[in-house]
DRENLOLO-958221 format. One record per residue (C-alpha): x negated, y, z; residue number from 0. Coordinates in steps of 0.25 Angstrom, whole numbers, plus 5000, padded with zeros to 4 digits. Layout:
BEGIN
+------+------+------+-----+
|    u |    v |    w |   n |
+------+------+------+-----+
|    X |    Y |    Z | NUM |
...
+------+------+------+-----+
This chain:
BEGIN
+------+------+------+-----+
|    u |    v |    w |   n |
+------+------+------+-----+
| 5139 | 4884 | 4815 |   0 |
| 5137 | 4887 | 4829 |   1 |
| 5149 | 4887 | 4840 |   2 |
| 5152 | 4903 | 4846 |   3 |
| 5148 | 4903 | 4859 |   4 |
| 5161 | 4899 | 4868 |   5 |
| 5165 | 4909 | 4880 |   6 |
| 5170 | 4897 | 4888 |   7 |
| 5158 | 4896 | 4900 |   8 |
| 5152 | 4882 | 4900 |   9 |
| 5148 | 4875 | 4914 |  10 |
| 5135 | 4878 | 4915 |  11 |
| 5138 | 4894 | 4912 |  12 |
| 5150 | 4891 | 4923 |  13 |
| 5140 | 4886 | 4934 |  14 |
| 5130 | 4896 | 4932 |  15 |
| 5143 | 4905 | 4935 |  16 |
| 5146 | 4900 | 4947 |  17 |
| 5132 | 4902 | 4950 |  18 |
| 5132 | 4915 | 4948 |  19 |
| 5144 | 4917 | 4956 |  20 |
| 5137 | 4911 | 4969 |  21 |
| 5128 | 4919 | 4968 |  22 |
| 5135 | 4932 | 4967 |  23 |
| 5142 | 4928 | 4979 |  24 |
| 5133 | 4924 | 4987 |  25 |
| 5131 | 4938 | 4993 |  26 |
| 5116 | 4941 | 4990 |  27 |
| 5120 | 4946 | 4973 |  28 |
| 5110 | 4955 | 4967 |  29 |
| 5111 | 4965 | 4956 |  30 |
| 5098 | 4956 | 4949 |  31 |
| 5109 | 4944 | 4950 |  32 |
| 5121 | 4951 | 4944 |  33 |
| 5111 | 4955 | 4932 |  34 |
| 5108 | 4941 | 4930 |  35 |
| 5122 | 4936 | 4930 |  36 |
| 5125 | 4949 | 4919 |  37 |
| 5114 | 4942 | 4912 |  38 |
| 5120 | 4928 | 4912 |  39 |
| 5134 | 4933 | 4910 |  40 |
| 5129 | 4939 | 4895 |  41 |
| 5121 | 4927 | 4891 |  42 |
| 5135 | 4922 | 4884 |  43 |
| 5151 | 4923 | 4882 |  44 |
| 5148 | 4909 | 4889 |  45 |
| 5141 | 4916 | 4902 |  46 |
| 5151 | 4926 | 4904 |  47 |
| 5163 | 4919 | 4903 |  48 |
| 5156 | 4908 | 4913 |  49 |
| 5155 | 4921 | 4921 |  50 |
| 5170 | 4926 | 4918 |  51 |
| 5175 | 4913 | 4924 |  52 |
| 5168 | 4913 | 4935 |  53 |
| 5172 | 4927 | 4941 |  54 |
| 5187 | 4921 | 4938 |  55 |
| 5185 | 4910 | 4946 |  56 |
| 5179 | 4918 | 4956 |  57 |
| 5190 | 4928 | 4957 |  58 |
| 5202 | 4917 | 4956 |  59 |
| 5201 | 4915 | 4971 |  60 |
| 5214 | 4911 | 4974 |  61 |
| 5222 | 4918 | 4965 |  62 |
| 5213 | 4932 | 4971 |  63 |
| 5211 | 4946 | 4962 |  64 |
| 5196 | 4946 | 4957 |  65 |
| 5189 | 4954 | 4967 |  66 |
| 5197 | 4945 | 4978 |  67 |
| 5187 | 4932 | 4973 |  68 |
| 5175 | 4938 | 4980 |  69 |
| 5182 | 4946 | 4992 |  70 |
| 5185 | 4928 | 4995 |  71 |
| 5172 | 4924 | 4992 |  72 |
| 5168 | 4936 | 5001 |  73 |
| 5176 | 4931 | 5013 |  74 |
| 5168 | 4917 | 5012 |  75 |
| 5156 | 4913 | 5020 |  76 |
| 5144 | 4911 | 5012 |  77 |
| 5147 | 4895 | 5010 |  78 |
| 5162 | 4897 | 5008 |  79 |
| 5158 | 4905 | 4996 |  80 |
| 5146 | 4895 | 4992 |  81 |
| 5157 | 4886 | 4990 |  82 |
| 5168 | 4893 | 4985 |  83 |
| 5159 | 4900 | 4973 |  84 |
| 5153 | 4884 | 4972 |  85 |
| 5171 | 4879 | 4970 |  86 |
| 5171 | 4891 | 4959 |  87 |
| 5159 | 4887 | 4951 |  88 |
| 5165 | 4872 | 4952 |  89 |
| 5179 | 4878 | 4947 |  90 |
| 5173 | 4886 | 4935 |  91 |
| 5167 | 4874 | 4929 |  92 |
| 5180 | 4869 | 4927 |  93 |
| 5189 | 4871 | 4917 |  94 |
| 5198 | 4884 | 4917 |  95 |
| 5211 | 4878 | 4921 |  96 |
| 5203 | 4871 | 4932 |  97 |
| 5197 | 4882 | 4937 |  98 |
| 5211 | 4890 | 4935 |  99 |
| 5219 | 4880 | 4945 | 100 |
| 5207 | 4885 | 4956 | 101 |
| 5210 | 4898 | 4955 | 102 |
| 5224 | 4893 | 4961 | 103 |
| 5219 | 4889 | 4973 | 104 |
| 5217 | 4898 | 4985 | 105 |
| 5203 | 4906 | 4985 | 106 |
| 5199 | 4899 | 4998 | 107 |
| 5201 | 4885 | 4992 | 108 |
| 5187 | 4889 | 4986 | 109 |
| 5180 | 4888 | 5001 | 110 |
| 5187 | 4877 | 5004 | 111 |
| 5181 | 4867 | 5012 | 112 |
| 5188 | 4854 | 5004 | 113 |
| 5194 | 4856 | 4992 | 114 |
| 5201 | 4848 | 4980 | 115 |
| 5201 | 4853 | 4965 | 116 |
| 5213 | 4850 | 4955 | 117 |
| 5217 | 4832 | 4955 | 118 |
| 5206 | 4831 | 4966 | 119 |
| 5209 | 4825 | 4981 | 120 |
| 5198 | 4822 | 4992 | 121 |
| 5197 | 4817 | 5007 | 122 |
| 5188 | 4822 | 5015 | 123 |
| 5184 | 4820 | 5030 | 124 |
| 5183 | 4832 | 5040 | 125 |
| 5173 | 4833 | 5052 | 126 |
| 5183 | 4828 | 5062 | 127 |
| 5187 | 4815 | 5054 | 128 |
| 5199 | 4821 | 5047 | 129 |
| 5203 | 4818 | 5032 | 130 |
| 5207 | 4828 | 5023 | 131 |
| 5212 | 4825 | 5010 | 132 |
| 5212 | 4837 | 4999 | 133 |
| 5225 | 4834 | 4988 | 134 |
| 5223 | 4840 | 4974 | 135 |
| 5218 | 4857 | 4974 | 136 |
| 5216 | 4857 | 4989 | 137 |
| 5205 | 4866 | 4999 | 138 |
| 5204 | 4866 | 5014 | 139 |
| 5194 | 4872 | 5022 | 140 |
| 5191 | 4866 | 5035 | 141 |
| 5190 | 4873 | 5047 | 142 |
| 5186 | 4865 | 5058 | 143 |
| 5182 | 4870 | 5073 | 144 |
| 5181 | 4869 | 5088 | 145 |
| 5195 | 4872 | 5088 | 146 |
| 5202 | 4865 | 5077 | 147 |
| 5201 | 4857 | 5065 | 148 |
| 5207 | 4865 | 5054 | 149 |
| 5209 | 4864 | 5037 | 150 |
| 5214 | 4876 | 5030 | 151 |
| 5223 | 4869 | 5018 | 152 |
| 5219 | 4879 | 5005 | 153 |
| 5225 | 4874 | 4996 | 154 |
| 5231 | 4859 | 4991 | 155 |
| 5235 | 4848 | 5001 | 156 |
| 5227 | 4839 | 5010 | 157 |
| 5228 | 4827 | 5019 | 158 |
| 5224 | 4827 | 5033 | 159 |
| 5220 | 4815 | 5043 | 160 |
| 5216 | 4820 | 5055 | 161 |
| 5206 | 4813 | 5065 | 162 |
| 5205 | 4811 | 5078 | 163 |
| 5197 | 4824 | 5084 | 164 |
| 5185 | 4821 | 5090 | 165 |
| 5180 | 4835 | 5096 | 166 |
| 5182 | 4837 | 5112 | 167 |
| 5193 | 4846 | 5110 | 168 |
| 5204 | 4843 | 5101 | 169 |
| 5207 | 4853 | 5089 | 170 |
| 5218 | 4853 | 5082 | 171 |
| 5217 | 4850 | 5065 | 172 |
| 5226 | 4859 | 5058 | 173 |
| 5229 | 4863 | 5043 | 174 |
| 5231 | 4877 | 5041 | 175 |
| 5238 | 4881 | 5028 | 176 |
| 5243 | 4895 | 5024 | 177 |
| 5257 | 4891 | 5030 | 178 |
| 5254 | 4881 | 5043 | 179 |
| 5244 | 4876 | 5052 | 180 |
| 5243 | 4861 | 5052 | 181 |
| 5240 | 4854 | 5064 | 182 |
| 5238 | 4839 | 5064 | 183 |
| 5243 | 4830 | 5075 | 184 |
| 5233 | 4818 | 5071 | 185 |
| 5240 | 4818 | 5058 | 186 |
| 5238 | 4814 | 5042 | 187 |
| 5245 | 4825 | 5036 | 188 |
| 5244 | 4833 | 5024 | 189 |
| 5245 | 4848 | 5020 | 190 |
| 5248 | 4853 | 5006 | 191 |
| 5249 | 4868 | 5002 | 192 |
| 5261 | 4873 | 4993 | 193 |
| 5262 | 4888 | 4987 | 194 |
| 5263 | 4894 | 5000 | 195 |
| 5268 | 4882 | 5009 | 196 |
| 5261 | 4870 | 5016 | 197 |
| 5266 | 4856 | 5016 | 198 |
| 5265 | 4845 | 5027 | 199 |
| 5266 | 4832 | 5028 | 200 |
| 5262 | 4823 | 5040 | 201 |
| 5258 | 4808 | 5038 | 202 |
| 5253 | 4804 | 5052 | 203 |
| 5257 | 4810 | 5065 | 204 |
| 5259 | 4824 | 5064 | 205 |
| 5257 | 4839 | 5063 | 206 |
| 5260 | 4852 | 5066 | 207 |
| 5262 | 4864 | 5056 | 208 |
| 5262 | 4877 | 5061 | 209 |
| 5266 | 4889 | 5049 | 210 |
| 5257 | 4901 | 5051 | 211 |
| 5270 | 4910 | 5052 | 212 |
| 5271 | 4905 | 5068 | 213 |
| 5281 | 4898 | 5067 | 214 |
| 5285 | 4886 | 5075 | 215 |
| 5275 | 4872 | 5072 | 216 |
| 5283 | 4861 | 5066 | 217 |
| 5279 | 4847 | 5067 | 218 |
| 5277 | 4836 | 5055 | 219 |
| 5276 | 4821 | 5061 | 220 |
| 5272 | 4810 | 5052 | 221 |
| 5279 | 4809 | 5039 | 222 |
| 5285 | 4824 | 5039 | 223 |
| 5280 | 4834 | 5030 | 224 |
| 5284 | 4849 | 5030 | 225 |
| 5282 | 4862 | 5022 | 226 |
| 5277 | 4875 | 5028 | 227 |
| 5277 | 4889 | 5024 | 228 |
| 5271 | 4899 | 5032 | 229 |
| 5282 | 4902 | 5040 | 230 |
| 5286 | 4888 | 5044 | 231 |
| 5293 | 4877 | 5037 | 232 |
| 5297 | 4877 | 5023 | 233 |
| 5302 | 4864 | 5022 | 234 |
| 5307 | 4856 | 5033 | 235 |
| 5301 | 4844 | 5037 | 236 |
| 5303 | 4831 | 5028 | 237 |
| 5296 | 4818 | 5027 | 238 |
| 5282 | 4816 | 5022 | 239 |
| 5282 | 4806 | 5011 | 240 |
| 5270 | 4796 | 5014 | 241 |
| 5265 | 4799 | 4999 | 242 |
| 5262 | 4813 | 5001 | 243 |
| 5249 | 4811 | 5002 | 244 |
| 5249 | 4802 | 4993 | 245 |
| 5240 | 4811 | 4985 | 246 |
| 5228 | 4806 | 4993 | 247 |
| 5227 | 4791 | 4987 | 248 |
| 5229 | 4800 | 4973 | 249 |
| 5244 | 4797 | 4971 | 250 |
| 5257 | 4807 | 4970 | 251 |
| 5269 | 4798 | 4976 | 252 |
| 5281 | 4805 | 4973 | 253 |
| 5296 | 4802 | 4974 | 254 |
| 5306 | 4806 | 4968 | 255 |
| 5298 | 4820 | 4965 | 256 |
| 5302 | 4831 | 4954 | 257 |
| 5294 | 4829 | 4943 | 258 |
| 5292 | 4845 | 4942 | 259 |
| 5285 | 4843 | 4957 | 260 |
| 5278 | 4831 | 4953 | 261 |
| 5272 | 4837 | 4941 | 262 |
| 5267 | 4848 | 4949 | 263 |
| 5262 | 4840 | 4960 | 264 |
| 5254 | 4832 | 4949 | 265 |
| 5250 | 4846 | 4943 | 266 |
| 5240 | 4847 | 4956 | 267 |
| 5231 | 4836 | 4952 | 268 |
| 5230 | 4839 | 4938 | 269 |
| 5221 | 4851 | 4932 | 270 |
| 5228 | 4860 | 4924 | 271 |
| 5243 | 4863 | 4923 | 272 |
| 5254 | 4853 | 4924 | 273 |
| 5268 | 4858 | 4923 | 274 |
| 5283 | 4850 | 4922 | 275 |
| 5293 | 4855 | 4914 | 276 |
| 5303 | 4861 | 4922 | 277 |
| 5315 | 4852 | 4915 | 278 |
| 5310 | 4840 | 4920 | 279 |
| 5305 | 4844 | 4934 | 280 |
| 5316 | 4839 | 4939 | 281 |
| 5314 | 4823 | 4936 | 282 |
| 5311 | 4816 | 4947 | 283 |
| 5299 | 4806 | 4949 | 284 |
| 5294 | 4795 | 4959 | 285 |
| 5280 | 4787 | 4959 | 286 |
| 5266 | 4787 | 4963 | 287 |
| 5255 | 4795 | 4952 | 288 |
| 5242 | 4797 | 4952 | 289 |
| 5234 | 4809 | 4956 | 290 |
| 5221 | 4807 | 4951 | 291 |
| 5228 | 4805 | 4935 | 292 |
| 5238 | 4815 | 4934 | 293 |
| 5240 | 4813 | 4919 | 294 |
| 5243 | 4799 | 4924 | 295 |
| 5254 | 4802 | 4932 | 296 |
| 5260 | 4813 | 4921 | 297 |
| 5261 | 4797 | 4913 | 298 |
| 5268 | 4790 | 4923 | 299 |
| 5278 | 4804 | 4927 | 300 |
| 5281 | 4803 | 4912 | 301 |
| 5282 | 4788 | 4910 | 302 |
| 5294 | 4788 | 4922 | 303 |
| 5301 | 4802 | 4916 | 304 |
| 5306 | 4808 | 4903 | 305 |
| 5294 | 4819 | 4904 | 306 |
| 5282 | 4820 | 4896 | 307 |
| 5268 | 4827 | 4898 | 308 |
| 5266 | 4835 | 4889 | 309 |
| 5249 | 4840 | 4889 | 310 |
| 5245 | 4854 | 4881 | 311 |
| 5231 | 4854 | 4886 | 312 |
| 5224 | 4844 | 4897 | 313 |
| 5228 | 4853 | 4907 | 314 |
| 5242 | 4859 | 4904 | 315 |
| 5252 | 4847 | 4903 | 316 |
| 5268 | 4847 | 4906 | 317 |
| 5278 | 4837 | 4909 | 318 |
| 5290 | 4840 | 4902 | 319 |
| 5304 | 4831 | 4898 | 320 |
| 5300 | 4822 | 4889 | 321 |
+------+------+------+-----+
């Protein structure tokens, strides 16, 4: 006996998707073209739900209503939407609740420049020398000019080693957040959004983080790191632990951390949903784990405390008292 047909799109129907969505927003649609996609979308259940998904992913820009999806694409110069539509084709070949965890991410992460998806980590060389390092679920944009060198942090957490400038007249690098401009002092530094606040941290020389509310700059020298809201400091200055960019060589070096915090700083590597049991956030723990095997480093959590890891699918696990 034959199968039913199954309403769950397939790749091939998902990139032809994707295709049709390019071209809608490339500007020059026709009504023979929007007959033609009428026509594929009733071929099968399988065609319009690859269809379905598509218009979600499309309308998911960061968290924006439906019509809001295309007033963003609108706003885009033609590359910028090239490459955005091109990210959203790539995220609805994924699996649901892969392409769910995008939708969490700022709409303009989608244009970005550099980005990172879910466990991933890059370096990457900018055109004056610089390296830039994108954590886990990280976008910049780089906006460099006659004036300045500057990265728009998007989303995520990044690295920055800063060169020597070379051009006649010297312009300033500077991270720009939604709460603080950055500016580097010949630094290594690294900038990590949180809800609606920006950590710093400075690991050579230093730098100086101006809050968009116009208050006065504060100063971070090597080994200091500071949170920043809007309208200024939202956590005084501390010391920088030399691990905390540990995540670059692929490690999470922690001390003496909460293991509700730790399991949700692993949760940003690792696809899917990963909670801890409030009664045992409280535990502390201490060690190096690695980044690239998450499901190794729940093992070696649970092998030191009394929790377990308890799994109801491959991507919905829980660490709870054991």
């Amino acid at each position: 006996m034959m199968a039913s047909e199954s309403n769950q799109p397939d790749t091939i129907l998902l990139t032809e998707a994707a295709d049709w969505l390019v071209r809608m927003q490339s500007g020059s649609w026709t009504a023979a073209e929007q007959l033609l996609l009428e026509q594929w979308q009733a071929r099968s259940a399988s065609h319009a739900a690859a269809w379905a998904r598509a218009q979600s992913v499309l309308h998911a820009f960061g968290r924006l209503p439906a019509r809001a999806g295309h007033d963003v694409l609108d706003t885009l110069g033609r590359q910028d939407r090239r490459r955005a539509l091109r990210r959203l084709g790539l995220t609805m070949l994924a699996a649901p609740v892969v392409w769910a965890g995008w939708r969490q991410l700022p709409w303009d992460s989608w244009s970005a420049d550099f980005s990172t998806a879910t466990g991933e980590r890059k370096t990457v060389a900018l055109p004056d020398g610089s390296q830039l390092a994108l954590n886990t679920g990280s976008a910049v944009k780089v906006a460099f000019s006659a004036g300045e060198r500057r990265l728009h942090l998007v989303a995520g957490e990044i690295l920055v080693t800063t060169a020597r400038e070379h051009a006649p007249v010297y312009r300033p690098f500077i991270v720009q957040t939604p709460q603080a401009n950055i500016r580097a002092l010949g630094t290594r530094f690294s900038v990590r959004l949180d809800d609606d606040d920006t950590l710093v941290a400075v690991f050579e020389h230093a730098v100086e983080v101006q809050p968009h509310g116009g208050i006065d700059a504060t100063r971070l020298d090597a080994g200091q790191q500071a949170r920043f809201g809007a309208d200024g400091l939202r956590q005084s200055v501390g010391k920088a632990a030399p691990t905390l960019a540990s995540w670059q060589q692929g490690m999470l070096a922690v001390q003496d951390m909460p293991v509700g915090r730790f399991v949700a700083e692993l949760a940003r590597y690792r696809r899917g949903w990963l909670r801890c049991d409030p009664d045992i956030a409280g535990l502390r723990i201490s060690g190096v784990f690695p980044l690239d095997d998450i499901d190794a480093s729940l093992a070696m959590m649970a092998r030191t405390l009394p929790v377990r890891v308890r799994q109801r699918t491959r991507y919905w696990l829980t660490v709870e008292p054991a």
